[in-house]
mmCIF file of the N, C-alpha and C atoms, coordinates in Angstrom:
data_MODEL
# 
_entry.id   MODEL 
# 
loop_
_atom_site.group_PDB 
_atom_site.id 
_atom_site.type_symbol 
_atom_site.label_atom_id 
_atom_site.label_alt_id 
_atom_site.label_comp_id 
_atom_site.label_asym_id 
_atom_site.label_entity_id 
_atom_site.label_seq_id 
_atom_site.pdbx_PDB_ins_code 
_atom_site.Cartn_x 
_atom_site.Cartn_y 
_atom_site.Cartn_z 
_atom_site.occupancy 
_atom_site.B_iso_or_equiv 
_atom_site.pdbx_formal_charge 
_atom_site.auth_seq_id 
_atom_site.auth_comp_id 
_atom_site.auth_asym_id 
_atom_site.auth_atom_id 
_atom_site.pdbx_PDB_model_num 
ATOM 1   N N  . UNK A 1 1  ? 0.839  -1.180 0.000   1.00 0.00 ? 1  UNK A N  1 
ATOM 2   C CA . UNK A 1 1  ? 0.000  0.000  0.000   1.00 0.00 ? 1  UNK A CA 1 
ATOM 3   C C  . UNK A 1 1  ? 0.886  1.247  0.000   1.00 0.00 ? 1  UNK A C  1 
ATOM 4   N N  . UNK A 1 2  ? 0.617  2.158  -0.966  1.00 0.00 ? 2  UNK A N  1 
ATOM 5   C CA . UNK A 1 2  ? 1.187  3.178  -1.147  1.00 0.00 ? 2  UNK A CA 1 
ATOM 6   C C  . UNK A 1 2  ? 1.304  3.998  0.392   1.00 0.00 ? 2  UNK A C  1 
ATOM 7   N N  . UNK A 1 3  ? 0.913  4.161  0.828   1.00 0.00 ? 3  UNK A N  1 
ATOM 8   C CA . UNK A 1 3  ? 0.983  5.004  2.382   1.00 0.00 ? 3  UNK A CA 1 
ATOM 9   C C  . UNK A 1 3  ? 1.729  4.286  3.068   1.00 0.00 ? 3  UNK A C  1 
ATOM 10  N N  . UNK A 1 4  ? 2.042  3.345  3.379   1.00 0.00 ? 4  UNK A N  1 
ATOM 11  C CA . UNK A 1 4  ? 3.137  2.446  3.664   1.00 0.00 ? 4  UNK A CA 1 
ATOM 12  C C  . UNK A 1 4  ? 4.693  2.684  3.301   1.00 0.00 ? 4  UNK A C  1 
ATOM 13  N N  . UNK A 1 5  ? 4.626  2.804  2.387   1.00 0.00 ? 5  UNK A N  1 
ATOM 14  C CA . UNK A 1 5  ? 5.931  3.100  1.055   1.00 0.00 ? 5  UNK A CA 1 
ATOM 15  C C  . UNK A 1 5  ? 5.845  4.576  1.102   1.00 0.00 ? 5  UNK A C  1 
ATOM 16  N N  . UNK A 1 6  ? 5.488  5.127  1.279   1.00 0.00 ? 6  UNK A N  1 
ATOM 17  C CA . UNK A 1 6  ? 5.969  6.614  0.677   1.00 0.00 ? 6  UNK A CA 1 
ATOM 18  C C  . UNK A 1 6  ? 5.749  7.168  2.226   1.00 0.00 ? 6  UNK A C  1 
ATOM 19  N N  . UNK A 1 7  ? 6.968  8.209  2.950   1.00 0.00 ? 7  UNK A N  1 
ATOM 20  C CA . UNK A 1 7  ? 6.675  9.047  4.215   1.00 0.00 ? 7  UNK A CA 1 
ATOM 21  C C  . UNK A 1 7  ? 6.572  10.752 3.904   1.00 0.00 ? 7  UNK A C  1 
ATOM 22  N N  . UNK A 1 8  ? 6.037  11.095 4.335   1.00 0.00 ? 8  UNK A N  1 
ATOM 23  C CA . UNK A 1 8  ? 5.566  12.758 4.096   1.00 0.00 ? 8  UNK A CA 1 
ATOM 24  C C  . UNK A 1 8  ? 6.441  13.120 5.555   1.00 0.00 ? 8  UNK A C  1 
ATOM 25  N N  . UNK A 1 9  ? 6.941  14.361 5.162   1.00 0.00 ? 9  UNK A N  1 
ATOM 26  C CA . UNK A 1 9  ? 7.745  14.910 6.024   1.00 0.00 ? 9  UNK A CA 1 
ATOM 27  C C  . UNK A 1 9  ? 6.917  16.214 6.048   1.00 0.00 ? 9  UNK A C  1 
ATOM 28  N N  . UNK A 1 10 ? 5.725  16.488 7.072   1.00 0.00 ? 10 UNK A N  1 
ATOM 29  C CA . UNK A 1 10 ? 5.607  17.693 6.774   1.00 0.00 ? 10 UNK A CA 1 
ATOM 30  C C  . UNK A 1 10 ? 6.046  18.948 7.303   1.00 0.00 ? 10 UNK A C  1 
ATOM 31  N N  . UNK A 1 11 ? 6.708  19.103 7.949   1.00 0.00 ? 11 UNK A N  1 
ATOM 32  C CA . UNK A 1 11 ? 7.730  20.037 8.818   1.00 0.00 ? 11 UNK A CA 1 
ATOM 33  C C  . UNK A 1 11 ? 8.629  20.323 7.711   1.00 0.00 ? 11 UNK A C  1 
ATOM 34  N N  . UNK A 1 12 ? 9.587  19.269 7.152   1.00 0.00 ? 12 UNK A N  1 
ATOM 35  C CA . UNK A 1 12 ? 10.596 19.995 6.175   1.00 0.00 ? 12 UNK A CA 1 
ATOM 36  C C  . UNK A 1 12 ? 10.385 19.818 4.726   1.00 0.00 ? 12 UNK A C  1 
ATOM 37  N N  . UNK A 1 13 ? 8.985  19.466 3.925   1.00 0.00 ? 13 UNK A N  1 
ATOM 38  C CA . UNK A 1 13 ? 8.085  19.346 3.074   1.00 0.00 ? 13 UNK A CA 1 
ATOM 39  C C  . UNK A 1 13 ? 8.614  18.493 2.402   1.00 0.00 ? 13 UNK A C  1 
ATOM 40  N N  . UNK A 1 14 ? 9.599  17.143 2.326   1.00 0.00 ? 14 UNK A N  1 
ATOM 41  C CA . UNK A 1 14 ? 9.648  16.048 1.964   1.00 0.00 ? 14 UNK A CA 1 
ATOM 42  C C  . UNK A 1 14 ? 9.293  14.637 1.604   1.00 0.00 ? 14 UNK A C  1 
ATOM 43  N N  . UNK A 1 15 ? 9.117  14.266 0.453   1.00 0.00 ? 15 UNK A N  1 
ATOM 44  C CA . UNK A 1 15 ? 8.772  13.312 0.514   1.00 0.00 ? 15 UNK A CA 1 
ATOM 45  C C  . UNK A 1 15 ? 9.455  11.825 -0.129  1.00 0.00 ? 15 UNK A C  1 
ATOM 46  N N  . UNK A 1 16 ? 9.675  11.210 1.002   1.00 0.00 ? 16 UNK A N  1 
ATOM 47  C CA . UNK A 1 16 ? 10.675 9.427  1.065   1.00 0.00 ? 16 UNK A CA 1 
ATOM 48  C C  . UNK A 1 16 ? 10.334 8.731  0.849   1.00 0.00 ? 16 UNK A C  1 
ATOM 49  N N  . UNK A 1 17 ? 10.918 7.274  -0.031  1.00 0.00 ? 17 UNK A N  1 
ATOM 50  C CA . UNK A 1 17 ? 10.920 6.289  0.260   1.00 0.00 ? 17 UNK A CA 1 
ATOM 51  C C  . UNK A 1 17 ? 10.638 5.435  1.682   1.00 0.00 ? 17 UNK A C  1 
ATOM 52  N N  . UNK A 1 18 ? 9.919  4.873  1.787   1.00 0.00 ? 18 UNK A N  1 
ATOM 53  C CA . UNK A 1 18 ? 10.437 3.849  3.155   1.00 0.00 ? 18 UNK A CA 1 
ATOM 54  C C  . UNK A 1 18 ? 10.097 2.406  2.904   1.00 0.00 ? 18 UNK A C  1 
ATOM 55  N N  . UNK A 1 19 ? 9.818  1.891  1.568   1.00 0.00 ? 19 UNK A N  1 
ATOM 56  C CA . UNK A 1 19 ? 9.569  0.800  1.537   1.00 0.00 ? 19 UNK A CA 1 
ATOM 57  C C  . UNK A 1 19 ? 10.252 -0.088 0.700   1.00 0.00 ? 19 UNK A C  1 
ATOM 58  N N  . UNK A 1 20 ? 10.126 -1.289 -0.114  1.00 0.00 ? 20 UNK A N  1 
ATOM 59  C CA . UNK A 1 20 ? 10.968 -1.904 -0.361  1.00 0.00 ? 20 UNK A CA 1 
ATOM 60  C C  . UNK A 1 20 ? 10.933 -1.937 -1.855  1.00 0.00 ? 20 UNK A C  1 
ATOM 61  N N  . UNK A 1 21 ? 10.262 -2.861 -2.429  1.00 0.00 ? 21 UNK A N  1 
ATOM 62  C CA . UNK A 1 21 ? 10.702 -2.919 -4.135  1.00 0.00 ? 21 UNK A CA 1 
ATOM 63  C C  . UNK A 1 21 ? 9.197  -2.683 -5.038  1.00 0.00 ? 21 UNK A C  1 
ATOM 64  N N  . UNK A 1 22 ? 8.398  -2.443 -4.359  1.00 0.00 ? 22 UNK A N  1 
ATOM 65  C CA . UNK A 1 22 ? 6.895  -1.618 -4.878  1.00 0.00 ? 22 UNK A CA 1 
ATOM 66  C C  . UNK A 1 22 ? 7.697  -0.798 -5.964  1.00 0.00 ? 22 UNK A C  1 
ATOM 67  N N  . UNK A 1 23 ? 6.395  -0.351 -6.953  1.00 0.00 ? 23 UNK A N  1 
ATOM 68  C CA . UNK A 1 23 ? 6.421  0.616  -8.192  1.00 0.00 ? 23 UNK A CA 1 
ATOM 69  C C  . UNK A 1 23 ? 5.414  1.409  -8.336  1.00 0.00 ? 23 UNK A C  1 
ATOM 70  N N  . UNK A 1 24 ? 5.069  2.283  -7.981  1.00 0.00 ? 24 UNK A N  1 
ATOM 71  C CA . UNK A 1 24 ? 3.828  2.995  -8.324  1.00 0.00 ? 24 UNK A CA 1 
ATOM 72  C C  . UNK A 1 24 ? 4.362  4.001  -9.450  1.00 0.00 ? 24 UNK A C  1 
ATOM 73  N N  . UNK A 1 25 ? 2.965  4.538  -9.849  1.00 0.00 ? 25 UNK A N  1 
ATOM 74  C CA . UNK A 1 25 ? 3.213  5.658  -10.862 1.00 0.00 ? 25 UNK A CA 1 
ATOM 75  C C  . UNK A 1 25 ? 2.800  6.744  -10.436 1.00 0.00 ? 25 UNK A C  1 
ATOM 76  N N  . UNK A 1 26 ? 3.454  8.175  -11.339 1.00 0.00 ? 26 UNK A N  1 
ATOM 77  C CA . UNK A 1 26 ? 3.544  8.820  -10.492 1.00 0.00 ? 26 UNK A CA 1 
ATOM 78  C C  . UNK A 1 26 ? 1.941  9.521  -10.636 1.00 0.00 ? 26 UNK A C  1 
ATOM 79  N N  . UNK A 1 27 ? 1.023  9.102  -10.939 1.00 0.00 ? 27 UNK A N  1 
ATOM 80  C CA . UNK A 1 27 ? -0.859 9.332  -10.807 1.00 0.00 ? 27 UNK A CA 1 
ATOM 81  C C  . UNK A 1 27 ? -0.916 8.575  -9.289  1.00 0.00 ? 27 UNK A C  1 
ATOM 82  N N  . UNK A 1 28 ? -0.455 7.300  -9.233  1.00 0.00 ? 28 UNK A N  1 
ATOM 83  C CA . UNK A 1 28 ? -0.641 6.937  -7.428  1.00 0.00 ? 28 UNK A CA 1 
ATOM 84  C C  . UNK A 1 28 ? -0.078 7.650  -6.373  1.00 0.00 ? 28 UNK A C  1 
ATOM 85  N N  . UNK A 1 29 ? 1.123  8.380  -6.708  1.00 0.00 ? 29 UNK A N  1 
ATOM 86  C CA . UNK A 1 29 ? 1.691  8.941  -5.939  1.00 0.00 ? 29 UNK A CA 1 
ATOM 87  C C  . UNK A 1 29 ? 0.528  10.413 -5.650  1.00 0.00 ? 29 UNK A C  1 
ATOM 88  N N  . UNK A 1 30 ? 0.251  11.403 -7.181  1.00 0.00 ? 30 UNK A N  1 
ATOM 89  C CA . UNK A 1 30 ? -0.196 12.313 -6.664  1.00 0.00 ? 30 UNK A CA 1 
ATOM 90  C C  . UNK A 1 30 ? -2.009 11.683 -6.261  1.00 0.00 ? 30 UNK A C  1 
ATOM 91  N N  . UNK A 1 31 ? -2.255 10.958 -6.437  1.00 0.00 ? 31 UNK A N  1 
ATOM 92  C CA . UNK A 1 31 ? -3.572 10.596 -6.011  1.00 0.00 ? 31 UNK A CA 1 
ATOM 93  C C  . UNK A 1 31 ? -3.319 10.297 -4.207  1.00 0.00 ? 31 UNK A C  1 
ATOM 94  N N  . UNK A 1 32 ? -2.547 9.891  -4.062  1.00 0.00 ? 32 UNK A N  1 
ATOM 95  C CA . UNK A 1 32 ? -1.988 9.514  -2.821  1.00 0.00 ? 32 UNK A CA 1 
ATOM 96  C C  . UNK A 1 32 ? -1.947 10.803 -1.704  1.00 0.00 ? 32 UNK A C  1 
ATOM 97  N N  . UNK A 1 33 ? -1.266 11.745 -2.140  1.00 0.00 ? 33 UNK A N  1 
ATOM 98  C CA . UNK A 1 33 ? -1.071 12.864 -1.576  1.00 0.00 ? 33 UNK A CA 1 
ATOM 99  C C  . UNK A 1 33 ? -2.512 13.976 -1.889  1.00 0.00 ? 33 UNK A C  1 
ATOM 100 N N  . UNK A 1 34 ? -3.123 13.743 -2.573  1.00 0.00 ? 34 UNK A N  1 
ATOM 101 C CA . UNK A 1 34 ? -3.668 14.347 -2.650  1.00 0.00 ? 34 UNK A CA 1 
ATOM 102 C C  . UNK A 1 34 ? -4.948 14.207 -1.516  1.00 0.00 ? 34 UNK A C  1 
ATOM 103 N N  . UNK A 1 35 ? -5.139 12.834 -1.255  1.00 0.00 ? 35 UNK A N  1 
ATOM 104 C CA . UNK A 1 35 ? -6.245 12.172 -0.581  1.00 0.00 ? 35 UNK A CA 1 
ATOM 105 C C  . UNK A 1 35 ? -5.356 12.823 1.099   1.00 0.00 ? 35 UNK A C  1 
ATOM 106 N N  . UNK A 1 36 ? -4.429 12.425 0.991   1.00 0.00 ? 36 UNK A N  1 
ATOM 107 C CA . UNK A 1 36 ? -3.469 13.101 2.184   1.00 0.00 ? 36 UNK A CA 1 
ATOM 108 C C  . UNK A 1 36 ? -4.072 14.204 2.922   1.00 0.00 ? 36 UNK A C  1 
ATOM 109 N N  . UNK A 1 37 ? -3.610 15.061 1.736   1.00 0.00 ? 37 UNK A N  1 
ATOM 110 C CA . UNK A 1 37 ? -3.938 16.987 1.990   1.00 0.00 ? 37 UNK A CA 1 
ATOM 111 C C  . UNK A 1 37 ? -5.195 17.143 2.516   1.00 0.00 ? 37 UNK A C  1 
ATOM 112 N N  . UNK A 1 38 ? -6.077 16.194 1.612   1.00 0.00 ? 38 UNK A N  1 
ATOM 113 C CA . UNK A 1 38 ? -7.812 16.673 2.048   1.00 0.00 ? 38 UNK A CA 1 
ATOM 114 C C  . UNK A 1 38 ? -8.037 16.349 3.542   1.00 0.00 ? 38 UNK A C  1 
ATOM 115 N N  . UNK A 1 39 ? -7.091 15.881 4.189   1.00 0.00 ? 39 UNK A N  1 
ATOM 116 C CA . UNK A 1 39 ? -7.689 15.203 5.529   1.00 0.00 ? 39 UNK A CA 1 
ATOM 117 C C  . UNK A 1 39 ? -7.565 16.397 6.408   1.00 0.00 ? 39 UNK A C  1 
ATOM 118 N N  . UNK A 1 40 ? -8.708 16.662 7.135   1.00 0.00 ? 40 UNK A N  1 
ATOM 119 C CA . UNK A 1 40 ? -9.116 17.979 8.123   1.00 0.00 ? 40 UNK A CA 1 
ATOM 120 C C  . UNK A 1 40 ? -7.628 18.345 8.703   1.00 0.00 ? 40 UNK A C  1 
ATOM 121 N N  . UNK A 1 41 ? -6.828 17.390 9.453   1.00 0.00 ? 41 UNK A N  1 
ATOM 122 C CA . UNK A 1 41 ? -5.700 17.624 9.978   1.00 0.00 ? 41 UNK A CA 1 
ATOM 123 C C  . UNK A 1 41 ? -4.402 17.820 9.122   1.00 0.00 ? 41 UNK A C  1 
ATOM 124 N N  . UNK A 1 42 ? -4.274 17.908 7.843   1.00 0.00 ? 42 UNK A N  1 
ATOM 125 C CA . UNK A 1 42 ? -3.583 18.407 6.959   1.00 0.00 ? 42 UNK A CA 1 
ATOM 126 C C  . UNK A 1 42 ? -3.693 19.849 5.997   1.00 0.00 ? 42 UNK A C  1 
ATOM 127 N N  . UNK A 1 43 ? -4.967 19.522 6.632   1.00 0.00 ? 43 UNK A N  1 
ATOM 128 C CA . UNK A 1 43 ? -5.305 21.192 5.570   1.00 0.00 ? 43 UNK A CA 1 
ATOM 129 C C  . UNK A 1 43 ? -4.574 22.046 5.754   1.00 0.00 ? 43 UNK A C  1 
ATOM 130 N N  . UNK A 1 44 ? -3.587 22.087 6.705   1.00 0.00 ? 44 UNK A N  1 
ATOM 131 C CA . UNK A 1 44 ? -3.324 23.419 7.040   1.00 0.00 ? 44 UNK A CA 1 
ATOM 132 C C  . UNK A 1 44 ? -2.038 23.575 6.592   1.00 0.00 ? 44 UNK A C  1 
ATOM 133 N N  . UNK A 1 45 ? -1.205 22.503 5.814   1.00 0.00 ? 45 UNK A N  1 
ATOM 134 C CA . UNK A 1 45 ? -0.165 22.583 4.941   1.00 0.00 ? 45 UNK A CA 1 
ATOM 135 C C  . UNK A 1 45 ? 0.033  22.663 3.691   1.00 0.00 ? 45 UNK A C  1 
ATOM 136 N N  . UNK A 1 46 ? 0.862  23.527 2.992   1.00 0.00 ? 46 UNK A N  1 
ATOM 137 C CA . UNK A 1 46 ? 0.577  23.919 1.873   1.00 0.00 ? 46 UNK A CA 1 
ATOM 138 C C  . UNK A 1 46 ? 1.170  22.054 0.929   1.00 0.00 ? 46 UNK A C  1 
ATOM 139 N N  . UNK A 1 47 ? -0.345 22.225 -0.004  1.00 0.00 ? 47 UNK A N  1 
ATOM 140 C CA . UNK A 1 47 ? -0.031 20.834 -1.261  1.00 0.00 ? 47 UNK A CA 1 
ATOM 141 C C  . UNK A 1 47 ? 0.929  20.574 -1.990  1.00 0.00 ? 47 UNK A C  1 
ATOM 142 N N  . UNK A 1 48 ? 1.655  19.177 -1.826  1.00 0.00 ? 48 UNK A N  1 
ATOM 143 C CA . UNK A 1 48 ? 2.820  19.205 -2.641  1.00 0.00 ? 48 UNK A CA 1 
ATOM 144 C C  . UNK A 1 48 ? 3.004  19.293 -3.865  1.00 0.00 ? 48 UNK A C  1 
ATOM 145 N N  . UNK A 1 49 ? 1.755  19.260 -4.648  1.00 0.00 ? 49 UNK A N  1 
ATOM 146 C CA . UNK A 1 49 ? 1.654  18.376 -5.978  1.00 0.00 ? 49 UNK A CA 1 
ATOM 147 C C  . UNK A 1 49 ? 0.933  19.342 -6.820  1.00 0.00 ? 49 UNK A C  1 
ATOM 148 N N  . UNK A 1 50 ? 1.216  19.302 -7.831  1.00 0.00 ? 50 UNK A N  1 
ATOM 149 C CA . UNK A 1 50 ? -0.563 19.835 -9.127  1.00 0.00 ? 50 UNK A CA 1 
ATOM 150 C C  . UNK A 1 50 ? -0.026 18.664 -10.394 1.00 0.00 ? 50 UNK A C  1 
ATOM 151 N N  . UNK A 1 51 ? -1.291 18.609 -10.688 1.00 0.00 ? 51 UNK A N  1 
ATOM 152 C CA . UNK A 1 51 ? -1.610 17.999 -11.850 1.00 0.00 ? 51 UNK A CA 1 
ATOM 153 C C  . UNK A 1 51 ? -1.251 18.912 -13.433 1.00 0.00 ? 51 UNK A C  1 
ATOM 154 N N  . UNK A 1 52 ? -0.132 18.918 -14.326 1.00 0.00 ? 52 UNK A N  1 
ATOM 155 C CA . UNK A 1 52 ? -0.604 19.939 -15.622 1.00 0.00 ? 52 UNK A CA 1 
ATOM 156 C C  . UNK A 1 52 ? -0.249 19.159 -16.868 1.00 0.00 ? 52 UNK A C  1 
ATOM 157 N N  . UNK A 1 53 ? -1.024 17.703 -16.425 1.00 0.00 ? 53 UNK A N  1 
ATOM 158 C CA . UNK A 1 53 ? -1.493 16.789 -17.650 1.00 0.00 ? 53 UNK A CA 1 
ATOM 159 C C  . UNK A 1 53 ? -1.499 15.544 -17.400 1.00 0.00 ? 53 UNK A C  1 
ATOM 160 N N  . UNK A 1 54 ? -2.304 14.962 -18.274 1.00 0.00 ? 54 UNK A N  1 
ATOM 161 C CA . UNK A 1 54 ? -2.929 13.300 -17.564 1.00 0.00 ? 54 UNK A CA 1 
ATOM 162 C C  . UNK A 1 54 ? -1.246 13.151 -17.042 1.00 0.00 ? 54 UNK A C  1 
ATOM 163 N N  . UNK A 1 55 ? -0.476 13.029 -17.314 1.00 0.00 ? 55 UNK A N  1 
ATOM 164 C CA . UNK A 1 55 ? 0.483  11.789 -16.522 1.00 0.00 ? 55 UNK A CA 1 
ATOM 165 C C  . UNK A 1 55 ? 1.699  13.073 -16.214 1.00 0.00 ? 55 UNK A C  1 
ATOM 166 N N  . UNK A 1 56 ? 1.675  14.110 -15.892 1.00 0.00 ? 56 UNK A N  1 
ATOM 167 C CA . UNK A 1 56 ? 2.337  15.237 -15.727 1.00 0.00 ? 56 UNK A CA 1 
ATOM 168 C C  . UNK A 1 56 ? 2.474  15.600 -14.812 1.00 0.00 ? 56 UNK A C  1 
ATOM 169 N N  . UNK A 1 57 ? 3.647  16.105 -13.689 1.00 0.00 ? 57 UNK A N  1 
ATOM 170 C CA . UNK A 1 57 ? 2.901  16.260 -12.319 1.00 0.00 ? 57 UNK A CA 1 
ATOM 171 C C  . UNK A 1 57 ? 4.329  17.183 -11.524 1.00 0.00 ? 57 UNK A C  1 
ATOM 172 N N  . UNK A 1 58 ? 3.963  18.007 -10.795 1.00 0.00 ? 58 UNK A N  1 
ATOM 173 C CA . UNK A 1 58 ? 4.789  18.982 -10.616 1.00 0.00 ? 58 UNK A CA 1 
ATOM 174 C C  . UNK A 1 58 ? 4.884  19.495 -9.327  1.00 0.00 ? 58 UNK A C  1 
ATOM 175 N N  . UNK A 1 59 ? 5.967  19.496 -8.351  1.00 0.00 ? 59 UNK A N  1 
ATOM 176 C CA . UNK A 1 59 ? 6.477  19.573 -6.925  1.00 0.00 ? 59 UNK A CA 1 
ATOM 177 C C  . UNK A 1 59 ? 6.138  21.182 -6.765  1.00 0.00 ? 59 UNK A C  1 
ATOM 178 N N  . UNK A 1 60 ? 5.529  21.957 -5.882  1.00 0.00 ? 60 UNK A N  1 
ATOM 179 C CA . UNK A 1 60 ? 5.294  23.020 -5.523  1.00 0.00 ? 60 UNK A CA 1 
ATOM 180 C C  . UNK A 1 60 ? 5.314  23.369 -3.883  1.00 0.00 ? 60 UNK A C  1 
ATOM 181 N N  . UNK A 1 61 ? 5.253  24.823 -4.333  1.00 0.00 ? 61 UNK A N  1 
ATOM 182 C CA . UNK A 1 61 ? 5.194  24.760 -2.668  1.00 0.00 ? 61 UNK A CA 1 
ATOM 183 C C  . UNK A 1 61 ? 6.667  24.806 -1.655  1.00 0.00 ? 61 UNK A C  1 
ATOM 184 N N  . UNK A 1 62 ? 7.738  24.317 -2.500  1.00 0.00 ? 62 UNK A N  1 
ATOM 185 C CA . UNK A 1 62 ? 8.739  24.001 -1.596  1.00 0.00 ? 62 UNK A CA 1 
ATOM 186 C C  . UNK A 1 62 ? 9.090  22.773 -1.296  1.00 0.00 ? 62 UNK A C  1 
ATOM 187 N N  . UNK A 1 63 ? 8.208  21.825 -1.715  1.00 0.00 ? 63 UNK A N  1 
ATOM 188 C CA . UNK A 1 63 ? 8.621  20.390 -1.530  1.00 0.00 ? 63 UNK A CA 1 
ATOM 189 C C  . UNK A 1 63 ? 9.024  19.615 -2.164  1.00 0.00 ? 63 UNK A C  1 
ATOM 190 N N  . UNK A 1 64 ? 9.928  18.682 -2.074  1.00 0.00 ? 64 UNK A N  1 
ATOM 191 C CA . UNK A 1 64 ? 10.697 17.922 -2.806  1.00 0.00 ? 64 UNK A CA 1 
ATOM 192 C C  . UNK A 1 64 ? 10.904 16.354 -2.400  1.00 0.00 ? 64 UNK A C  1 
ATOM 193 N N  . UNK A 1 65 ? 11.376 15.423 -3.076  1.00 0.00 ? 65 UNK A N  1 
ATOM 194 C CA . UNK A 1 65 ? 11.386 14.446 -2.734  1.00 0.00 ? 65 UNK A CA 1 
ATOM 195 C C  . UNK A 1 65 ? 12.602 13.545 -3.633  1.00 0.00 ? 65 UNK A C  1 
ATOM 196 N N  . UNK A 1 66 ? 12.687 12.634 -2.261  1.00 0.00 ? 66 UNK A N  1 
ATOM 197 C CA . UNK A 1 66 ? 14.321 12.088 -2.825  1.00 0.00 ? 66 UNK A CA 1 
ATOM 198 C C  . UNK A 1 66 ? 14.539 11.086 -3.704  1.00 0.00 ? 66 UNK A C  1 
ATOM 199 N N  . UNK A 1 67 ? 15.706 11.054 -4.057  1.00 0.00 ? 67 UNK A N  1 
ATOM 200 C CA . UNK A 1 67 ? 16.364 10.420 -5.604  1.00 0.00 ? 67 UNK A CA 1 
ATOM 201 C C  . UNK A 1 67 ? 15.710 8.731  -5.369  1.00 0.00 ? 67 UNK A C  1 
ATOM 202 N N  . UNK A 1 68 ? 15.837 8.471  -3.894  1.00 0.00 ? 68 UNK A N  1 
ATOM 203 C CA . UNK A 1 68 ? 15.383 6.936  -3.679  1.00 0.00 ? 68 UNK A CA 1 
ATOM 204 C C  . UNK A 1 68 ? 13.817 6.712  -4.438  1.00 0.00 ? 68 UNK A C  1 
ATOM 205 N N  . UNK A 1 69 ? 13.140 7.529  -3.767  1.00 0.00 ? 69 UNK A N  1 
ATOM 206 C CA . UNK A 1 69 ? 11.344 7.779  -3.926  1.00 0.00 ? 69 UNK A CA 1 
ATOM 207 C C  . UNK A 1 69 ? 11.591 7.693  -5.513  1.00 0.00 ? 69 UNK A C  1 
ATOM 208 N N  . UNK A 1 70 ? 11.903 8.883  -6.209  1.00 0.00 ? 70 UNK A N  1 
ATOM 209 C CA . UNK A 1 70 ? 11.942 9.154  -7.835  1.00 0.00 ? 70 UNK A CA 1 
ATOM 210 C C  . UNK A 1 70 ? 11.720 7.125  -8.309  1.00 0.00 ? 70 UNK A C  1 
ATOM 211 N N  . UNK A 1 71 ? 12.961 6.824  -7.700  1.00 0.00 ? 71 UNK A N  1 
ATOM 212 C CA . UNK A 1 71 ? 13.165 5.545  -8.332  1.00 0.00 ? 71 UNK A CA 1 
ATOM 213 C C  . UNK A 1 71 ? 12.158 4.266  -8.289  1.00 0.00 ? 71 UNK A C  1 
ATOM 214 N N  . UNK A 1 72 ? 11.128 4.601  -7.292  1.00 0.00 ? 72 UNK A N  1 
ATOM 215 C CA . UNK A 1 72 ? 9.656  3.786  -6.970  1.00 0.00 ? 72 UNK A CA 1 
ATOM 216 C C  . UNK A 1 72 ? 8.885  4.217  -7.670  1.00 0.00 ? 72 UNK A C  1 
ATOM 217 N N  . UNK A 1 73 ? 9.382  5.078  -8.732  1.00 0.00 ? 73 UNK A N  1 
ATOM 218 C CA . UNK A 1 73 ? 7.938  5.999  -9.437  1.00 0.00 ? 73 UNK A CA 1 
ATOM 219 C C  . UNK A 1 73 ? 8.009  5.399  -11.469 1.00 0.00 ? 73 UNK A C  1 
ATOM 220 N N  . UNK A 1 74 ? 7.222  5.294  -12.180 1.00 0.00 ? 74 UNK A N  1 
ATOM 221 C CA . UNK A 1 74 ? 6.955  5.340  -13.310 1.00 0.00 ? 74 UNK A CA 1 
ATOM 222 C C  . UNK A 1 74 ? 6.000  5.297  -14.102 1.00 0.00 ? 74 UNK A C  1 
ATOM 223 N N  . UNK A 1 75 ? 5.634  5.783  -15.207 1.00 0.00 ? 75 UNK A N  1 
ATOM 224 C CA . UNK A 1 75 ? 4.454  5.746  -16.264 1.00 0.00 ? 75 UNK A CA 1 
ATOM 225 C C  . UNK A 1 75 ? 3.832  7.024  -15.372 1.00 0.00 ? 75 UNK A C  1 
ATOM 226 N N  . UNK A 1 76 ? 4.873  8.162  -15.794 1.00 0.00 ? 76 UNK A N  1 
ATOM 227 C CA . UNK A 1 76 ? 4.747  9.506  -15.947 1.00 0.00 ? 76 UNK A CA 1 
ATOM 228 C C  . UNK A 1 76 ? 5.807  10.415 -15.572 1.00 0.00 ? 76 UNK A C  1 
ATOM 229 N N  . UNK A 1 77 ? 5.530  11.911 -15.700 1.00 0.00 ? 77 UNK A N  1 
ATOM 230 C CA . UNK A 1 77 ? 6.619  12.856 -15.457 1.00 0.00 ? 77 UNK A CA 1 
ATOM 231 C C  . UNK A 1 77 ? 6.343  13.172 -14.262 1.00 0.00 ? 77 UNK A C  1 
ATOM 232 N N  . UNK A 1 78 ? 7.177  13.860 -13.071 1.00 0.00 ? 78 UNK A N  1 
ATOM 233 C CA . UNK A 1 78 ? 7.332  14.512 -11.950 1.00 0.00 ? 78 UNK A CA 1 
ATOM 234 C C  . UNK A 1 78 ? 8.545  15.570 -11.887 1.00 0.00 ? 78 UNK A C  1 
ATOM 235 N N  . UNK A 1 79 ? 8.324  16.417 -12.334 1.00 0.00 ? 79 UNK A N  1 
ATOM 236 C CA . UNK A 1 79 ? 9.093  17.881 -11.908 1.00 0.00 ? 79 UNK A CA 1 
ATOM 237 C C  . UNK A 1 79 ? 9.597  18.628 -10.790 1.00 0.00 ? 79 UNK A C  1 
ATOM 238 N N  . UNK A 1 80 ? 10.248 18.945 -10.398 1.00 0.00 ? 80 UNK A N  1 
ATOM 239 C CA . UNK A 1 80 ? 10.334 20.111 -9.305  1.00 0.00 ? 80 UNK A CA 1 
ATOM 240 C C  . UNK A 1 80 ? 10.244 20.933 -9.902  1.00 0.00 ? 80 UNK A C  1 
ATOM 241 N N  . UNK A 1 81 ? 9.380  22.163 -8.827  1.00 0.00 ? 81 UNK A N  1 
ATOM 242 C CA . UNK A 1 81 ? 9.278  23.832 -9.165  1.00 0.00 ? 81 UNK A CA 1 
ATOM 243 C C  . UNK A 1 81 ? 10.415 24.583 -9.715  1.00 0.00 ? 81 UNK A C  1 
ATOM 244 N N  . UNK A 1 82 ? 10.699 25.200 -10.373 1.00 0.00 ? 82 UNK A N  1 
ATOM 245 C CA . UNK A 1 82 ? 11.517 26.018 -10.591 1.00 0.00 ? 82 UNK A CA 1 
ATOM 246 C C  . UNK A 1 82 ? 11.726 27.196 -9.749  1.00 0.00 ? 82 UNK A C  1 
# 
């Protein structure tokens, strides 16, 4: 289960690996986080993610996530902000 595998750091807006040889793509990932954010006790941190095309997906906000995570991810793009 993706929530398992992936840790949200929300203090230093990161987001890790912690699991083992899983693959998600990166639509599970932002579907993942996104279901995250909506929860009453998260609202109050700014969203890591936007959507700017079916399989397109782009780090905002300040948050980033590490080279390990990248490597659990495929069947799409993930950007950092500029």
């Amino acid at each position: 289960m993706i929530e398992k595998d992936f840790k949200i750091d929300f203090k230093n807006k990161k987001i890790s690996f912690k699991g083992k040889d899983k693959v998600y793509t990166a639509h599970d990932l932002y579907s993942f986080l996104m279901d995250t954010f909506d929860e009453p006790g998260n609202m109050k941190y700014d969203v890591p993610i936007e959507a700017t095309g079916k399989d397109k997906f782009v780090l905002v906000n300040g948050w980033t996530i590490d080279e390990k995570a990248r490597k659990h991810l495929k069947g799409g793009n993930l950007e950092s902000a500029a």
